[in-house]
Biopython code that builds the backbone (N, CA, C, O; Angstrom):
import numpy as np
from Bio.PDB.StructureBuilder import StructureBuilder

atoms = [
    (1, "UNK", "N", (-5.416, 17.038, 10.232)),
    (1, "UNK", "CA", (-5.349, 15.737, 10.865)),
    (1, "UNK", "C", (-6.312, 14.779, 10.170)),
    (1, "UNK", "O", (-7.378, 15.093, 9.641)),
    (2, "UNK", "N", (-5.759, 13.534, 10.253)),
    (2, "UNK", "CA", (-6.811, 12.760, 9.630)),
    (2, "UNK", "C", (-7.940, 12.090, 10.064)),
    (2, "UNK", "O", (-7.894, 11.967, 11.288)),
    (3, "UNK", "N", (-9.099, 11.525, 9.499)),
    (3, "UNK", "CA", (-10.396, 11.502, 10.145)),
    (3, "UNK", "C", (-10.497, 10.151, 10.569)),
    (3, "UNK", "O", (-10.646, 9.228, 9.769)),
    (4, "UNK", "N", (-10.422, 10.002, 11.794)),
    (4, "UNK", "CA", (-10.959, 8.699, 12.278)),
    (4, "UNK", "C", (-12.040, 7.902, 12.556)),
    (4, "UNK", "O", (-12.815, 8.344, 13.405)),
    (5, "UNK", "N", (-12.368, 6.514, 11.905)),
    (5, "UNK", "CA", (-13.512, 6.028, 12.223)),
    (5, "UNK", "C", (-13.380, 4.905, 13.322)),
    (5, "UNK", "O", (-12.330, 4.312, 13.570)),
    (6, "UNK", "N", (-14.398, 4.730, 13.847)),
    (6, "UNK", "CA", (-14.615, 3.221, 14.770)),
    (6, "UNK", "C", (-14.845, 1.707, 14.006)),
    (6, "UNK", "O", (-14.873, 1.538, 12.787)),
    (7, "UNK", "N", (-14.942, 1.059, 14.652)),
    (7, "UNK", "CA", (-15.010, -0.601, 14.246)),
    (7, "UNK", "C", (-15.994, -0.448, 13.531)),
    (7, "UNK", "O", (-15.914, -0.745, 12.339)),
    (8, "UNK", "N", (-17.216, 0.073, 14.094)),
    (8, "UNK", "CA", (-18.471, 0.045, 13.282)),
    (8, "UNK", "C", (-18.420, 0.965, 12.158)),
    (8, "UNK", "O", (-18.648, 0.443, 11.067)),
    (9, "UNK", "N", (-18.182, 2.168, 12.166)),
    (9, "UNK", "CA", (-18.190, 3.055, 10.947)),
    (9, "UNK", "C", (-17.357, 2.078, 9.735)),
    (9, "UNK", "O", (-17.877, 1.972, 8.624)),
    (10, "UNK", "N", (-16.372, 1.559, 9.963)),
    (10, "UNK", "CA", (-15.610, 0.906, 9.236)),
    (10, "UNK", "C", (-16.396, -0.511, 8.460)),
    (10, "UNK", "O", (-16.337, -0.831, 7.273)),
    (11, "UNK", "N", (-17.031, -1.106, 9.440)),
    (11, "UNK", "CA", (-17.647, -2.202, 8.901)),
    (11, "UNK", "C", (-18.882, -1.551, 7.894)),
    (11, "UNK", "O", (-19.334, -1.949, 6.820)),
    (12, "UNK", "N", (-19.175, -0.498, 8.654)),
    (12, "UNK", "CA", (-20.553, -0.023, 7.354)),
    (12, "UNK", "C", (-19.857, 0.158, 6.224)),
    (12, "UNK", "O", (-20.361, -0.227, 5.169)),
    (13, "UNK", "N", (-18.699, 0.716, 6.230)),
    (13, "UNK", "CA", (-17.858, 1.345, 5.018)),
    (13, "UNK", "C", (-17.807, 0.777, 3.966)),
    (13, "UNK", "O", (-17.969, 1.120, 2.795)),
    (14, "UNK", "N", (-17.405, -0.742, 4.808)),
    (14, "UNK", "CA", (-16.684, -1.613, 3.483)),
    (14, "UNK", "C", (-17.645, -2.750, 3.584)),
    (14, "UNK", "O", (-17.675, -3.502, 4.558)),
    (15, "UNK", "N", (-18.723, -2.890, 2.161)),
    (15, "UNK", "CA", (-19.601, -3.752, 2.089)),
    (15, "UNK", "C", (-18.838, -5.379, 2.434)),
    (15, "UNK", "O", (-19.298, -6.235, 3.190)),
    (16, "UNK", "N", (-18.085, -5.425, 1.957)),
    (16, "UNK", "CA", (-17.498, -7.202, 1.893)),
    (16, "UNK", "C", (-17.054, -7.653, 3.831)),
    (16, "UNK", "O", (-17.014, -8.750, 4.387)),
    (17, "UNK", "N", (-16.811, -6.345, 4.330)),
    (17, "UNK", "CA", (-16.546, -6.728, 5.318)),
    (17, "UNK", "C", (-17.777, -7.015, 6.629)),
    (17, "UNK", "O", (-18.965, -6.705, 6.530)),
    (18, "UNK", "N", (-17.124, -7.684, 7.842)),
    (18, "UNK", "CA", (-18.007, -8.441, 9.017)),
    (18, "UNK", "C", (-16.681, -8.044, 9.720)),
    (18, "UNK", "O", (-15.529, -7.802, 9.361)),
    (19, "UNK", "N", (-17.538, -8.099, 11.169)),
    (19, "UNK", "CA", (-16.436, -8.009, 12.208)),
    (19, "UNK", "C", (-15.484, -8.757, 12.290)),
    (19, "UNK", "O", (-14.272, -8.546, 12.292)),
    (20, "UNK", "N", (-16.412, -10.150, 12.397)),
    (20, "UNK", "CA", (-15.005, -11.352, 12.408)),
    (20, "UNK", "C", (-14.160, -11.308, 11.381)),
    (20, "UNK", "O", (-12.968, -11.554, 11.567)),
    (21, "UNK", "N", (-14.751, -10.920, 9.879)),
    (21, "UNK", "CA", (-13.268, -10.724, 9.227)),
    (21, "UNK", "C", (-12.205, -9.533, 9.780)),
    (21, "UNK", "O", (-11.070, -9.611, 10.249)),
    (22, "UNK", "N", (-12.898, -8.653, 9.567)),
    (22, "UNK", "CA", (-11.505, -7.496, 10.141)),
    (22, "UNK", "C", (-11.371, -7.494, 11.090)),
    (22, "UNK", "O", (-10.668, -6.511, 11.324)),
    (23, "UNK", "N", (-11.776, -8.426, 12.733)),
    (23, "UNK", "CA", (-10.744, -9.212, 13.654)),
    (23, "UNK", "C", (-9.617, -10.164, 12.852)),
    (23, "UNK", "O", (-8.396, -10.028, 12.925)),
    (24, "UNK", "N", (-10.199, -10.957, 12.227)),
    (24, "UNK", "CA", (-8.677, -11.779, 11.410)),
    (24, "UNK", "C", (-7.412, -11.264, 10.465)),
    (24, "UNK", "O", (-6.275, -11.707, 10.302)),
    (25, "UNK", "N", (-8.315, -9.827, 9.773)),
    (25, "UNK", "CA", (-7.257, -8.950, 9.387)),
    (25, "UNK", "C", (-6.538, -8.609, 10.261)),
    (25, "UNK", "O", (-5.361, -8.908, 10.056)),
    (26, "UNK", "N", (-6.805, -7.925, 11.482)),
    (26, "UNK", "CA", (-6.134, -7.596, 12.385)),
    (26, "UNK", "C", (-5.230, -8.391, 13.025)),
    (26, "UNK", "O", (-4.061, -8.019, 13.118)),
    (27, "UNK", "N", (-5.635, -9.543, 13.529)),
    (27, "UNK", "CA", (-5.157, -10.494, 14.019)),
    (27, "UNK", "C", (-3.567, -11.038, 13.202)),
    (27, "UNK", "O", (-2.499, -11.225, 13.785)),
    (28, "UNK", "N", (-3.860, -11.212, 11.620)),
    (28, "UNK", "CA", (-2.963, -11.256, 10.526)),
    (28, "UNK", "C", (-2.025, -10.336, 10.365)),
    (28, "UNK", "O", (-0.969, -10.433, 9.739)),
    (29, "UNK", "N", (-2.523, -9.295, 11.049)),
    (29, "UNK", "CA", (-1.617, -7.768, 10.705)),
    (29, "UNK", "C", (-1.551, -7.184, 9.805)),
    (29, "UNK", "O", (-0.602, -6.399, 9.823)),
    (30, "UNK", "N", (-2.338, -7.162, 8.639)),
    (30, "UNK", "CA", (-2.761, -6.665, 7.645)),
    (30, "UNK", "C", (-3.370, -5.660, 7.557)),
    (30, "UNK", "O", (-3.692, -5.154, 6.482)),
    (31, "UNK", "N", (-3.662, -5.150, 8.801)),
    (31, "UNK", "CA", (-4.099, -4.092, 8.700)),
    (31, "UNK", "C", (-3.810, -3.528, 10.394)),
    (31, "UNK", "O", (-4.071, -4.193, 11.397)),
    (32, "UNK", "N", (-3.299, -2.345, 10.377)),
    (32, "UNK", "CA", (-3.569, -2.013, 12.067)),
    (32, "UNK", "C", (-4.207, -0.899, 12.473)),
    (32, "UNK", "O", (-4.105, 0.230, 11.994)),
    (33, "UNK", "N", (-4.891, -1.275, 13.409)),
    (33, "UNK", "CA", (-5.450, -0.203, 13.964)),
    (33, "UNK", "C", (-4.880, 0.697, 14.920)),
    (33, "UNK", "O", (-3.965, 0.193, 15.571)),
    (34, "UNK", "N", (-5.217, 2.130, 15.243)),
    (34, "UNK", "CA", (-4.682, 2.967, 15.926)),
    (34, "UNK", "C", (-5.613, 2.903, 17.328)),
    (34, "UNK", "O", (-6.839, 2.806, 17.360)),
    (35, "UNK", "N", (-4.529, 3.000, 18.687)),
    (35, "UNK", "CA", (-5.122, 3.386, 19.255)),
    (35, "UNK", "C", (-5.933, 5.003, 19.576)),
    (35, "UNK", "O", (-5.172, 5.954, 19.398)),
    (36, "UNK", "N", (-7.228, 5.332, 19.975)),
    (36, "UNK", "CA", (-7.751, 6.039, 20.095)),
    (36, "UNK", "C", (-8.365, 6.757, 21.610)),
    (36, "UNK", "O", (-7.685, 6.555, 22.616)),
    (37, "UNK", "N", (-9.278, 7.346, 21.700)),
    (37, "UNK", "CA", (-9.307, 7.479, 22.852)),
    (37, "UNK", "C", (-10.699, 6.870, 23.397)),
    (37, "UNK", "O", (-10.988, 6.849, 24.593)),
    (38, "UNK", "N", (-11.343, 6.486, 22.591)),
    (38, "UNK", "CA", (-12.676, 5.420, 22.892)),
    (38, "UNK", "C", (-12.618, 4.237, 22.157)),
    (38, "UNK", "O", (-13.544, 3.740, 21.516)),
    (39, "UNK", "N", (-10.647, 3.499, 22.374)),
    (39, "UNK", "CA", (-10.626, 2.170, 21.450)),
    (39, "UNK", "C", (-9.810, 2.643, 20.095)),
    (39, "UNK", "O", (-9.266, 3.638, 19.617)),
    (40, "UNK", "N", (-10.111, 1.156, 19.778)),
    (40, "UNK", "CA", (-9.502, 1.429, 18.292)),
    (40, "UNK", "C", (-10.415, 2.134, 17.391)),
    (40, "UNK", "O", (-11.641, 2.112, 17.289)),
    (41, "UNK", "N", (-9.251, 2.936, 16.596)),
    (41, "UNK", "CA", (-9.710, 3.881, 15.437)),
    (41, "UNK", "C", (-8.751, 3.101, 13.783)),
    (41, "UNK", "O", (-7.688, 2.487, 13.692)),
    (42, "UNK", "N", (-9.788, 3.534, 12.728)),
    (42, "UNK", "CA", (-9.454, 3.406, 11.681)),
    (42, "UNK", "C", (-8.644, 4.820, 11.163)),
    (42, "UNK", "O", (-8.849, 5.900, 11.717)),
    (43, "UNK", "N", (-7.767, 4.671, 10.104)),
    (43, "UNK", "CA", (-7.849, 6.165, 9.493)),
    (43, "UNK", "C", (-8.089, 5.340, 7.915)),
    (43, "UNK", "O", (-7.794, 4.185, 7.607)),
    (44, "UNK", "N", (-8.782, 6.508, 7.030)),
    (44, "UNK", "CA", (-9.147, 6.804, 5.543)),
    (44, "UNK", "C", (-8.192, 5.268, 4.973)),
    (44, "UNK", "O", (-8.550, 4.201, 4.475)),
    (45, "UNK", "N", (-6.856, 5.853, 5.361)),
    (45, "UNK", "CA", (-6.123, 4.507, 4.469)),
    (45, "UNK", "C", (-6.476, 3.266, 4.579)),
    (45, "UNK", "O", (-6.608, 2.481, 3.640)),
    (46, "UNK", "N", (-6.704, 2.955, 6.172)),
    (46, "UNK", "CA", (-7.381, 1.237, 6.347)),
    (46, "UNK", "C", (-8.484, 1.179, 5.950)),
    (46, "UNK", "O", (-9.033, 0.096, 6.153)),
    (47, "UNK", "N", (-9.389, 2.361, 5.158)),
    (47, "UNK", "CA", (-10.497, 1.297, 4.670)),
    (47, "UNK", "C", (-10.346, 1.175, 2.978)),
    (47, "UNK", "O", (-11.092, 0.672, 2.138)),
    (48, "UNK", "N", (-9.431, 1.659, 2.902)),
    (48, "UNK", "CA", (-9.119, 1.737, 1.442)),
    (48, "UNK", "C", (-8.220, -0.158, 1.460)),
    (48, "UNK", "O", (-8.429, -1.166, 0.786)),
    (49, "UNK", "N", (-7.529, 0.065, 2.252)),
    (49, "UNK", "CA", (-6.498, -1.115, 2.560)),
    (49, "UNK", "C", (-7.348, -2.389, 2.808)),
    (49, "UNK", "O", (-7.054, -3.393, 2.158)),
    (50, "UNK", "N", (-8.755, -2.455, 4.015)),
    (50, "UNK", "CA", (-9.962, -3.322, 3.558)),
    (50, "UNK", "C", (-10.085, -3.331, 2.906)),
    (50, "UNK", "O", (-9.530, -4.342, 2.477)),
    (51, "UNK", "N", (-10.786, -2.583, 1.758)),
    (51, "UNK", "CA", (-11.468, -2.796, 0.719)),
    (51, "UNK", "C", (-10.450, -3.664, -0.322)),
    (51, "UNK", "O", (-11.052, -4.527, -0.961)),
    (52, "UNK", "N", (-9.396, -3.591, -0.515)),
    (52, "UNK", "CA", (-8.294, -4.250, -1.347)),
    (52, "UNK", "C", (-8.472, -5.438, -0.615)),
    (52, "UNK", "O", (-8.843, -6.252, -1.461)),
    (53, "UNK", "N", (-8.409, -6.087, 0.653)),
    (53, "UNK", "CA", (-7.950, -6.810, 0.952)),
    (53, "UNK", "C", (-9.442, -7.887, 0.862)),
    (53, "UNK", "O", (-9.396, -9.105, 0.689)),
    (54, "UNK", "N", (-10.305, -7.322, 0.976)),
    (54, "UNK", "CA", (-11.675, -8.484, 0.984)),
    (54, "UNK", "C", (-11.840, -8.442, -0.105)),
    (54, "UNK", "O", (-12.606, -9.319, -0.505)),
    (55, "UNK", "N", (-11.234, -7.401, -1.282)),
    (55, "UNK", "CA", (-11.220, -7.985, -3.099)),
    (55, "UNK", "C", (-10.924, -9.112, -3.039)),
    (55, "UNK", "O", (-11.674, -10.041, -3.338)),
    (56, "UNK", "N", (-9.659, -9.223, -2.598)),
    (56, "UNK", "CA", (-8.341, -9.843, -2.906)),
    (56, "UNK", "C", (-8.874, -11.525, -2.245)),
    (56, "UNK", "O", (-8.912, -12.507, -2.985)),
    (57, "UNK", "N", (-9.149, -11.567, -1.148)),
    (57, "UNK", "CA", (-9.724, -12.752, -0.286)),
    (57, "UNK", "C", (-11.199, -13.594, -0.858)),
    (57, "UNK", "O", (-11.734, -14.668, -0.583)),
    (58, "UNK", "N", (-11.457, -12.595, -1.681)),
    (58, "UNK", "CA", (-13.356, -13.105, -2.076)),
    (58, "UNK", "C", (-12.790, -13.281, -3.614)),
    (58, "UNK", "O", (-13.122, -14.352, -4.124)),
    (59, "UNK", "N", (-12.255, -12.700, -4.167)),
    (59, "UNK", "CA", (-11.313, -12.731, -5.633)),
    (59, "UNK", "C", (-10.504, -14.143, -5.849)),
    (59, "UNK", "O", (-10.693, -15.344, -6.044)),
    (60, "UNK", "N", (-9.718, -13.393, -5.718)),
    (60, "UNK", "CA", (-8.387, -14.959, -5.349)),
    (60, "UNK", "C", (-8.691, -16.282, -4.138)),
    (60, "UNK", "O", (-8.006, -17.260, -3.839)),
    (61, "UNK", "N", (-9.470, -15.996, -3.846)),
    (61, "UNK", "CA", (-9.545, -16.606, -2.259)),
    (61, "UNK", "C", (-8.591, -16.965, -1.413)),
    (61, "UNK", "O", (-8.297, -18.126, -1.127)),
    (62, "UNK", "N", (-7.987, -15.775, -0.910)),
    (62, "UNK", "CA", (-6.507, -15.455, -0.427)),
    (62, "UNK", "C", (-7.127, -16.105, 0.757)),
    (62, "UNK", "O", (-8.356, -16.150, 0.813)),
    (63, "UNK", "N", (-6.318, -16.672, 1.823)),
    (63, "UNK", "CA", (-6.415, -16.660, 3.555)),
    (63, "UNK", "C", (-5.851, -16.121, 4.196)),
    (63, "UNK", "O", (-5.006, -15.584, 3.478)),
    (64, "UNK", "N", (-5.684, -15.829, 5.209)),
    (64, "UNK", "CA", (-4.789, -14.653, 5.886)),
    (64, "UNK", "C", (-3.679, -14.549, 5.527)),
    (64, "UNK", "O", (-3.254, -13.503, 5.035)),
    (65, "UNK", "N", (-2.802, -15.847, 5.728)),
    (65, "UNK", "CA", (-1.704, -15.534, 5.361)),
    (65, "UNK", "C", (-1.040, -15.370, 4.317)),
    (65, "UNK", "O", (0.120, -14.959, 4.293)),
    (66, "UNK", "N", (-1.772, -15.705, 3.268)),
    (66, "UNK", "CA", (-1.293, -15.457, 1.666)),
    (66, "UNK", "C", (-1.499, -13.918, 1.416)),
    (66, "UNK", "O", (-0.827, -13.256, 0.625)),
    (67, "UNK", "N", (-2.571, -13.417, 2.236)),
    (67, "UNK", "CA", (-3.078, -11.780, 2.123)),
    (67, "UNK", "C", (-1.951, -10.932, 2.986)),
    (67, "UNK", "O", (-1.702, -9.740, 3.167)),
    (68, "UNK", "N", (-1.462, -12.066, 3.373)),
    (68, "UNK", "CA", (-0.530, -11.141, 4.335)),
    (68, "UNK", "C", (0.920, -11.018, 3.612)),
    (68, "UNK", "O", (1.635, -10.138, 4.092)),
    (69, "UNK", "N", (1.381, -11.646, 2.699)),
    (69, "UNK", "CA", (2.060, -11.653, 1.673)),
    (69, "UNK", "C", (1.853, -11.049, 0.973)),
    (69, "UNK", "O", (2.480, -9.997, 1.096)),
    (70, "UNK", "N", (0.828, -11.106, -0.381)),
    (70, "UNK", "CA", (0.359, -10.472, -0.790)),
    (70, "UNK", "C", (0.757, -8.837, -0.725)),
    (70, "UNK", "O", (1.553, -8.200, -1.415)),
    (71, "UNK", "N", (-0.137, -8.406, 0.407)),
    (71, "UNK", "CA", (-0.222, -6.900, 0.689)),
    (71, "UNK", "C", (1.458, -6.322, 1.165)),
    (71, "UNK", "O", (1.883, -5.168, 1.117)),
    (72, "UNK", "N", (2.201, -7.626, 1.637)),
    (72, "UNK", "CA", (3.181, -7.016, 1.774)),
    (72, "UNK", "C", (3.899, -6.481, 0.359)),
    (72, "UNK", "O", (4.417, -5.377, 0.188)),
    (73, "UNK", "N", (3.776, -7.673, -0.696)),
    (73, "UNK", "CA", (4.141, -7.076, -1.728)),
    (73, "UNK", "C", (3.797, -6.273, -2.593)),
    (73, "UNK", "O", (4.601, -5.929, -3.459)),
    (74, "UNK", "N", (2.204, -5.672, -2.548)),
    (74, "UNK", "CA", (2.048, -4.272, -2.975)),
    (74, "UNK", "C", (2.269, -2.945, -2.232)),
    (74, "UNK", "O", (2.340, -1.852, -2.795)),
    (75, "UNK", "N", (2.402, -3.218, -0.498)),
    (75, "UNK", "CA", (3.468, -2.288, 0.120)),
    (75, "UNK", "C", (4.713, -1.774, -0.285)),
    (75, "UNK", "O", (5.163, -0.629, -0.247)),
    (76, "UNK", "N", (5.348, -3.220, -0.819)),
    (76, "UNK", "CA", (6.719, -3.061, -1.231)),
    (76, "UNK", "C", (6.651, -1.912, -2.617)),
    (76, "UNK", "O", (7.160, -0.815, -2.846)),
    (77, "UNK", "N", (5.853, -2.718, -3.258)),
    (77, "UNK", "CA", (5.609, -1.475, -4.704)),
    (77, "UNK", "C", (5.100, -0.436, -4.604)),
    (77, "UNK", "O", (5.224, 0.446, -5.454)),
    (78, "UNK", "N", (4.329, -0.308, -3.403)),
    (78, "UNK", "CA", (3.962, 1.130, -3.488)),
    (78, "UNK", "C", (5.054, 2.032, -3.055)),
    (78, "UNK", "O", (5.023, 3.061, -3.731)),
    (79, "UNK", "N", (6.127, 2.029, -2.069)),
    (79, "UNK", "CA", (7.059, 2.386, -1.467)),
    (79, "UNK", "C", (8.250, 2.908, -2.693)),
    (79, "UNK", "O", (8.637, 4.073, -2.796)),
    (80, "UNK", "N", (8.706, 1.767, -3.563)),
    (80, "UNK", "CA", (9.021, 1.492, -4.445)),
    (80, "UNK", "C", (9.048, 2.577, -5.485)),
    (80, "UNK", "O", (9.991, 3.226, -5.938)),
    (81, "UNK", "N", (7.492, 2.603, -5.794)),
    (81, "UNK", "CA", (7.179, 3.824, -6.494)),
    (81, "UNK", "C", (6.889, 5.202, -6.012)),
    (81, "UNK", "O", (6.760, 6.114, -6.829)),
    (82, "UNK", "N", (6.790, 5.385, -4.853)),
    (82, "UNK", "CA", (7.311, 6.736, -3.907)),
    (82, "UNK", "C", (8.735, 7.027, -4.306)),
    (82, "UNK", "O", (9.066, 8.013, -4.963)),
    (83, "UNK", "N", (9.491, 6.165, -3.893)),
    (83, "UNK", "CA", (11.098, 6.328, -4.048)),
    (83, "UNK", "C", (11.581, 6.860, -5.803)),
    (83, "UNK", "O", (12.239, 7.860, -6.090)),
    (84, "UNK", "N", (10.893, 5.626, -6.946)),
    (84, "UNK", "CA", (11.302, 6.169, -7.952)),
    (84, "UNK", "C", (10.587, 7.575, -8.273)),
    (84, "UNK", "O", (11.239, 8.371, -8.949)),
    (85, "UNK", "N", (9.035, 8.022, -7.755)),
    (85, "UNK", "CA", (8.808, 9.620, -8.002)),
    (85, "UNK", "C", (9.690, 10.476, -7.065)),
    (85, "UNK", "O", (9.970, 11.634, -7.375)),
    (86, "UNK", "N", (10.042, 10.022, -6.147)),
    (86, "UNK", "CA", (10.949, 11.353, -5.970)),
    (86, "UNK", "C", (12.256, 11.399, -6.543)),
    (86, "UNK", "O", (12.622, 12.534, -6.850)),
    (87, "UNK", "N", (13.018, 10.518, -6.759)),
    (87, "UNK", "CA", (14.716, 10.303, -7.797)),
    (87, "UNK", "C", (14.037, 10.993, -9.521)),
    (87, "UNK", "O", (14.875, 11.361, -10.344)),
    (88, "UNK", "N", (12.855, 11.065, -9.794)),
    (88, "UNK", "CA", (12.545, 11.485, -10.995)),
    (88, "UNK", "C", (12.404, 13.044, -10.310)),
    (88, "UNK", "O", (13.416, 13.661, -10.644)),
    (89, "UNK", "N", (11.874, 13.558, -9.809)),
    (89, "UNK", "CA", (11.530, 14.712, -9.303)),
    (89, "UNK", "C", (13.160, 15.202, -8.807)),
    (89, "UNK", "O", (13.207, 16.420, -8.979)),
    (90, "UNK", "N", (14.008, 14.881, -8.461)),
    (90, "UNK", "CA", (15.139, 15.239, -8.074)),
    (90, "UNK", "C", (16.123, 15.319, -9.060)),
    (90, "UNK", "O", (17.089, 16.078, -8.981)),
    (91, "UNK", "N", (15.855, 14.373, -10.212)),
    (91, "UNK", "CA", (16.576, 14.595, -11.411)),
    (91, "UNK", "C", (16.156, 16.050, -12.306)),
    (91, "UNK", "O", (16.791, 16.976, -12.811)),
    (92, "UNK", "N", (14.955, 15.729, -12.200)),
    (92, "UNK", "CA", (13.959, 17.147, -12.663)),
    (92, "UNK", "C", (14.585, 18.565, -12.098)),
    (92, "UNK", "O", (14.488, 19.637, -12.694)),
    (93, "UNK", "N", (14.898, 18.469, -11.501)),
    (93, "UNK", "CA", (15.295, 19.456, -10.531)),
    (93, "UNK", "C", (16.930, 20.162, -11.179)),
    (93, "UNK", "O", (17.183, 21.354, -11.354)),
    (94, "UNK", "N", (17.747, 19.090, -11.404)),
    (94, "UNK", "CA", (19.534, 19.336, -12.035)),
    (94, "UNK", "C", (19.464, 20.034, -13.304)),
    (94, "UNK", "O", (18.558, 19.684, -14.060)),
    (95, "UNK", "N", (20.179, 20.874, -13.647)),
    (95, "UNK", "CA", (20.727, 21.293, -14.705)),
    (95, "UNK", "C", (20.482, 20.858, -15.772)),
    (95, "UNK", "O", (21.038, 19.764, -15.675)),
    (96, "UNK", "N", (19.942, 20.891, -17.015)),
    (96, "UNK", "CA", (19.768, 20.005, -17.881)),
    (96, "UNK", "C", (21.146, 18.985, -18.735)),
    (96, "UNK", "O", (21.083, 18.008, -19.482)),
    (97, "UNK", "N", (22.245, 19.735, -18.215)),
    (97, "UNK", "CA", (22.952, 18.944, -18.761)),
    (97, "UNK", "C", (22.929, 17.323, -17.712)),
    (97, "UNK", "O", (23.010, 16.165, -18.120)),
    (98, "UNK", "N", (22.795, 17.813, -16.355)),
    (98, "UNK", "CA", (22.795, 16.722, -15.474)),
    (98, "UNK", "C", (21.433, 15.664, -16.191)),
    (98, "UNK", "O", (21.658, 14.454, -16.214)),
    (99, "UNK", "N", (20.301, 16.088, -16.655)),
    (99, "UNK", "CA", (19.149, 15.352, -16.806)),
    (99, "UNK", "C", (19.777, 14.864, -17.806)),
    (99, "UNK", "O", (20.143, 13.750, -17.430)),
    (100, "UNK", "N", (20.253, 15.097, -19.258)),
    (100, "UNK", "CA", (20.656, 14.707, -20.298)),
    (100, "UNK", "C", (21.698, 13.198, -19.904)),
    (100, "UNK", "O", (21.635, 12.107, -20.470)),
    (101, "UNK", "N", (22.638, 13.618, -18.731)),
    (101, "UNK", "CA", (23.502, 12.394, -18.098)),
    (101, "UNK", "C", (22.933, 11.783, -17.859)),
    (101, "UNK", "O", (23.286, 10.724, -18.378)),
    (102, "UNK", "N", (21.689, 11.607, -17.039)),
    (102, "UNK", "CA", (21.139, 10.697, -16.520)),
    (102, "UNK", "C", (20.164, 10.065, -17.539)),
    (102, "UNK", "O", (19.906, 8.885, -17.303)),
    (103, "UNK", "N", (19.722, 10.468, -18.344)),
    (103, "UNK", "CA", (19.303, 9.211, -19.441)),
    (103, "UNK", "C", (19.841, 9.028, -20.200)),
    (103, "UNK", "O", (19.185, 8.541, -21.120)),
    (104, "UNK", "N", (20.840, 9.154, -20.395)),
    (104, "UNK", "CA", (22.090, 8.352, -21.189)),
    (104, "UNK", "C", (22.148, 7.209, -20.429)),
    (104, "UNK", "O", (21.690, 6.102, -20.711)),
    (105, "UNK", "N", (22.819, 7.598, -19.320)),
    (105, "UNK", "CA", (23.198, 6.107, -18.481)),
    (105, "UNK", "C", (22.209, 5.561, -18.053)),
    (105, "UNK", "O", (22.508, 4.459, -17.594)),
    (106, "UNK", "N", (20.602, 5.910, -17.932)),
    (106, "UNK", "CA", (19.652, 5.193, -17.902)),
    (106, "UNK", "C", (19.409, 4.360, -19.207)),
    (106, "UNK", "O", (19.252, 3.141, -19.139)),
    (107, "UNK", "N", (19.388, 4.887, -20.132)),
    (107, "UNK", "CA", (19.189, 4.012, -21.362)),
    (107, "UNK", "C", (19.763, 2.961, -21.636)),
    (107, "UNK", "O", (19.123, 1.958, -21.953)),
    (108, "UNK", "N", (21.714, 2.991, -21.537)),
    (108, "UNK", "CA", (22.669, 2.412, -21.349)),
    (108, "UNK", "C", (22.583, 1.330, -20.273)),
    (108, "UNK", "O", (23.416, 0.425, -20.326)),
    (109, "UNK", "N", (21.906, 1.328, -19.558)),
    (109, "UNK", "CA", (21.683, 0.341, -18.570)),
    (109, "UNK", "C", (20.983, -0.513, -18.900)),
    (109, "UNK", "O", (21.296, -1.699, -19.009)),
    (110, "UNK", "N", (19.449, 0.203, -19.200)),
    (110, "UNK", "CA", (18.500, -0.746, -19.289)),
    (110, "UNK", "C", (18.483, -2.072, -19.695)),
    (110, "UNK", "O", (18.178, -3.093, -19.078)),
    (111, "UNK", "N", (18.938, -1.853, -21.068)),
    (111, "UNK", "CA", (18.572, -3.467, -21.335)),
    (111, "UNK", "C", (19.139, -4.727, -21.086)),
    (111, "UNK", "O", (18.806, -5.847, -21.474)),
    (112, "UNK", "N", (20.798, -4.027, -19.788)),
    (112, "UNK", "CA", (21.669, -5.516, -19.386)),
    (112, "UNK", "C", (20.304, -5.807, -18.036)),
    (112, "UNK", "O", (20.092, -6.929, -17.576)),
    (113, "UNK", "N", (19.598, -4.664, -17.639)),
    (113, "UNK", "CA", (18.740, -5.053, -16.296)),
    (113, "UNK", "C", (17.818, -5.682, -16.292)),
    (113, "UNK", "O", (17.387, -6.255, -15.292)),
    (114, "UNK", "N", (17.131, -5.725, -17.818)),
    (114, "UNK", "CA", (16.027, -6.227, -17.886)),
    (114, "UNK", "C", (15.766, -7.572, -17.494)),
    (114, "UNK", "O", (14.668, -7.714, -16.956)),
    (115, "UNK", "N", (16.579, -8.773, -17.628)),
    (115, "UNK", "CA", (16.940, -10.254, -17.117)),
    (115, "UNK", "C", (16.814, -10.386, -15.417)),
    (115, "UNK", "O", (16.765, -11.451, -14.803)),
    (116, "UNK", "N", (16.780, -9.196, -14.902)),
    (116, "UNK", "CA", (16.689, -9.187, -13.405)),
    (116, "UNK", "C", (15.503, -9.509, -13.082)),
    (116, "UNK", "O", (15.181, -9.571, -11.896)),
]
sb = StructureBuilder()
sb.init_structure("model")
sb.init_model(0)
sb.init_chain("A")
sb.init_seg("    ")
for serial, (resi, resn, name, xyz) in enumerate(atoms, 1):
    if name == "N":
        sb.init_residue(resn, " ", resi, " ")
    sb.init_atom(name, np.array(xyz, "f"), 0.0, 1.0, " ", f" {name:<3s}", serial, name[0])
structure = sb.get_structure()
């Protein structure tokens, strides 16, 4: 199971952060918290997901809602790239004549896709 922290463990965690910011993360939805059984809990990923996100805000000088964009679109890519490691891992998996098919017609593709 994974390890949960509190508001405070979390704020020690992540130097860039203050309460009132990760109330406005929250608030933004950029990040959510779990309920727990003494309140909200963090897990490992939201402080990794802070820490990106007060880069990103003190960096770029994102505001909520651009961060909230933003993160949606490295959600999207991270997902993205889950999906293409497992279709590689599943190709991995076929017959080699099947793998041999599939980069043929991968190759064959590529370069009408690239304009996309």
């Amino acid at each position: 199971m994974a390890e949960l922290y509190s508001e405070d463990e979390v704020i020690a965690a992540v130097t860039a952060l203050t309460r009132h910011r990760l109330s406005a993360f929250v608030a933004a939805e950029v990040v959510t918290p779990m309920q727990g059984e003494r309140g909200q809990v963090y897990r490992r990923i939201d402080i990794a997901r802070l820490e990106l996100l007060c880069e990103l805000s003190d960096t770029l000088e994102l505001e909520e809602d651009a961060l909230a964009v933003v993160i949606s679109l490295i959600d999207q890519l991270y997902a993205t790239r889950a999906e293409l490691d497992r279709l590689t891992r599943a190709v991995a998996a076929q017959p080699g004549e099947v793998q041999r098919a599939v980069a043929e017609a991968f190759a064959r593709l590529a370069p009408a896709d690239e304009g996309v």
